[in-house]
C-alpha positions as MATLAB code, in Angstrom:
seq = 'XXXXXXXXXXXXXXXXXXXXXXXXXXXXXXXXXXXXXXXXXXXXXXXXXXXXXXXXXXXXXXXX';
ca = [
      -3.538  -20.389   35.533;
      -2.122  -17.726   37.475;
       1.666  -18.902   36.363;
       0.572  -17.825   32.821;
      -0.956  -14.262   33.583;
       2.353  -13.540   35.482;
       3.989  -14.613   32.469;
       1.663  -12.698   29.956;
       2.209   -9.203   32.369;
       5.861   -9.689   32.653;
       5.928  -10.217   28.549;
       3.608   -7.194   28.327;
       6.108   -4.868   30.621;
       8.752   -5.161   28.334;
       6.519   -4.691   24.899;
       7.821   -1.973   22.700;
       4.474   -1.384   22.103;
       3.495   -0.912   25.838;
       6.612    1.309   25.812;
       4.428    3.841   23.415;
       1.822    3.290   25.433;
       4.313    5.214   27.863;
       4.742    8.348   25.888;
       7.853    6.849   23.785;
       8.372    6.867   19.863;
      10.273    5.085   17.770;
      11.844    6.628   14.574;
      13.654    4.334   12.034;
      15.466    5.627    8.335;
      15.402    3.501    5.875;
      13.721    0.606    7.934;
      16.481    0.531   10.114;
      15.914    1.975   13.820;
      17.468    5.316   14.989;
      19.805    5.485   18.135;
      21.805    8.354   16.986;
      21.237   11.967   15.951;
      24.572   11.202   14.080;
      22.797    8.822   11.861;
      20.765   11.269   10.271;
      21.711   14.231    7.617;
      19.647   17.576    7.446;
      16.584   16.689    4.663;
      16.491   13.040    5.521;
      12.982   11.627    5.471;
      12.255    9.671    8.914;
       9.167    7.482   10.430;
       8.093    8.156   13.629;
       5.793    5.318   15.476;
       3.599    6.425   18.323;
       1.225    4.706   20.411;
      -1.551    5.987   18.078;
      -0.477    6.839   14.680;
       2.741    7.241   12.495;
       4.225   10.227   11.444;
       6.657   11.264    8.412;
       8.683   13.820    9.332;
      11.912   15.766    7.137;
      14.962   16.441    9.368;
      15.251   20.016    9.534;
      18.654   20.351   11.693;
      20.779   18.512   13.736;
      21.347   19.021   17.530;
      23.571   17.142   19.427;
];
């Protein structure tokens, strides 16, 4: 039905996972996604999600 692969696209525009498709990447500390430099202290451990992979990274400094 061509109603339901408009729907399906539309859903898959807005994907957070076709947003790393895009080049993004989520961190999170703690299991809790980042928004804010501020939310972060130097030596903090963080998780970085990319389209193709995950990364652990330690917060070397703090730039606003």
């Amino acid at each position: 039905d061509a109603r339901l692969s408009e729907l399906a696209r539309a859903l898959n525009a807005i994907s957070p996972l076709a947003t790393l498709d895009r080049g993004y990447a989520m961190a999170s500390h703690n299991h809790k996604i980042l928004y804010k430099s501020s939310e972060l202290s130097p030596k903090d451990r963080i998780h970085v999600r990319l389209s193709q992979g995950e990364i652990q990274c330690l917060v070397d400094e703090i730039l606003a």
